[in-house]
N, C-alpha and C positions, 0 to 999 in steps of 0.2 A: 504494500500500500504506500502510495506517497507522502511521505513525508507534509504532515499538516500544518506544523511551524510553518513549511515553507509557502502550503494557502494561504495562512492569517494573514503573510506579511505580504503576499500578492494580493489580499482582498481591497474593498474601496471602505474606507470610513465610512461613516454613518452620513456626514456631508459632503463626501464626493461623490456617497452611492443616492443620493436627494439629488444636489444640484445635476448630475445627468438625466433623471428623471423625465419620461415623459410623457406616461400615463400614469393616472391614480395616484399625482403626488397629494394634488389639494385632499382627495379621498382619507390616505395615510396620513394626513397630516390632523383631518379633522378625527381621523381613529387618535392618535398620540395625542390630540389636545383635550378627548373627551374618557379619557381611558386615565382608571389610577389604579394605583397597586392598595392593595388594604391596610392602609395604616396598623391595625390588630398585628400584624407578619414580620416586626421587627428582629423576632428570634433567628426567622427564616434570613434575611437579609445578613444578620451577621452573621450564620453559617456562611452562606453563602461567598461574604465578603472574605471570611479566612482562607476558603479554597483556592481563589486566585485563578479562577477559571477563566476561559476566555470563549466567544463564540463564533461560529465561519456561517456565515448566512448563502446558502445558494436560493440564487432569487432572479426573477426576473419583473421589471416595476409594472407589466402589463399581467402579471399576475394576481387576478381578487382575492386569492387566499394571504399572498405575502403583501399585499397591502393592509388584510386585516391584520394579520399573523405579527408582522415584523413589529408595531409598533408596541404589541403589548412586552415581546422580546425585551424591546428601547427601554422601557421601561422597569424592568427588573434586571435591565446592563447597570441601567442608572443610579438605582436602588443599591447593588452590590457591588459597584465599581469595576465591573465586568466590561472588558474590549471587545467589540464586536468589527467584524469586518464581513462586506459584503461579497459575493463572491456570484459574477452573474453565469445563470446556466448555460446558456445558449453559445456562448465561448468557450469553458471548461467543461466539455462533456466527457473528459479524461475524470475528473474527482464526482459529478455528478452521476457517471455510470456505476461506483462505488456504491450510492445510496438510495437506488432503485427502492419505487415503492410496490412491494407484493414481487421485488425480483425483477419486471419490465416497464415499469412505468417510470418518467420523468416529472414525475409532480414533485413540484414545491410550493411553499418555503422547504427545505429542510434545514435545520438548526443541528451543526455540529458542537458538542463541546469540550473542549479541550484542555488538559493543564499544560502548566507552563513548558515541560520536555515536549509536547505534541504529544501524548496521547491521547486518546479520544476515551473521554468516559462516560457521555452521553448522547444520543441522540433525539431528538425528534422532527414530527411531521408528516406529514402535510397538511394537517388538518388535524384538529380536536373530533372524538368521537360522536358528539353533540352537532357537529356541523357536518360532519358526514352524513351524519342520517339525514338534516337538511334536503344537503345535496343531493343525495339519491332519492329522497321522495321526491324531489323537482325534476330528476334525472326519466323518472317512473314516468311521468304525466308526459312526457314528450311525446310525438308518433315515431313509430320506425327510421331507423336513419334512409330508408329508400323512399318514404311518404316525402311527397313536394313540397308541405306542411313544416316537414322537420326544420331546413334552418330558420326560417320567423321562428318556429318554436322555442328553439337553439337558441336563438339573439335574446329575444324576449325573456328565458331562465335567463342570462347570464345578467340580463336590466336588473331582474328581481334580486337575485344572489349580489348582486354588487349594491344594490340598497340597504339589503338586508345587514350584509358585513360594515355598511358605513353607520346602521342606526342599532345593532341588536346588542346592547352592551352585555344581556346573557352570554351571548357568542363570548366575547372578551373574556367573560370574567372563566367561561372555560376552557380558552385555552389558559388564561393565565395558572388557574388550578392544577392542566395537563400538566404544564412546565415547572411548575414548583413541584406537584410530586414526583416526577423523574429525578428533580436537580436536588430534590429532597435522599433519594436513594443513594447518590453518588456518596461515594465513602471519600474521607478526605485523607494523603497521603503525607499528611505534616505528622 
């Protein structure tokens, strides 16, 4: 496997990986400005903050899960002092064929997480369990992909799904719960 130190330090910061943005920034931005971490979770934050973890975001900004996905991320980088670098798919299909979702698929975000030697001692993504099911009950209602119907249909789910992910702070607060109990499991190696 490559060498993940060597992603971090090839990834874009969190305002280089905005300022190139070209869809769904204003989206992400109104997720990051409406989105908090739970005050109550301070215990969690300074585990967190002793690990020294760091994270590799494969992402692409025309994607409506990593526009919801990332900012809640931002937000518990924030909280625990955690480096985050952005790492877009659609160039590195070298590190993102590693992280195949179900083994063949390119969905993201994926969230790698790292300590400071590069190991990887977390992952997740693409989605919280919660929004999957979302997903595929919107996925359900479409017609056949050979009905003439399907792409309006297509367009039309991805109007609603990208509403959805800009106003459903539920959504939020479970990924944020998915991500805290993963980062919650990581054993710390101080």
């Amino acid at each position: 496997m490559t060498n993940l130190n060597e992603w971090f330090e090839k990834g874009l910061t969190t305002k280089a990986y905005q300022e190139q943005m070209e869809s769904h920034k204003e989206n992400m931005e109104k997720v990051y400005d409406q989105f908090s971490v739970p005050a109550e979770d301070e215990a969690f934050f300074d585990q967190l903050k002793a690990q020294n973890l760091r994270a590799i975001v494969l992402t692409e900004d025309w994607c409506g899960d990593a526009m919801m996905n990332n900012p809640v991320l931002l937000k518990i980088a924030e909280r625990s002092g955690m480096e985050v670098r952005f790492i877009l798919r659609d160039s590195n299909l070298e590190l993102m064929d590693q992280y195949l979702t179900n083994g063949k698929s390119r969905a993201i975000p994926i969230f790698i997480f790292i300590d400071q030697d590069g190991n990887e001692v977390a992952k997740w993504g693409p989605r919280a369990e919660k929004v999957q099911a979302f997903v595929d009950e919107a996925r359900a209602n479409l017609p056949a992909k050979e009905d003439p119907a399907f792409k309006d249909g297509q367009q039309l789910m991805i109007k609603q799904l990208t509403a959805a992910y800009t106003e459903r702070e539920d959504f939020w607060h479970e990924i944020y719960l998915e991500l805290k109990n993963k980062l919650t499991m990581v054993k710390s190696v101080n």
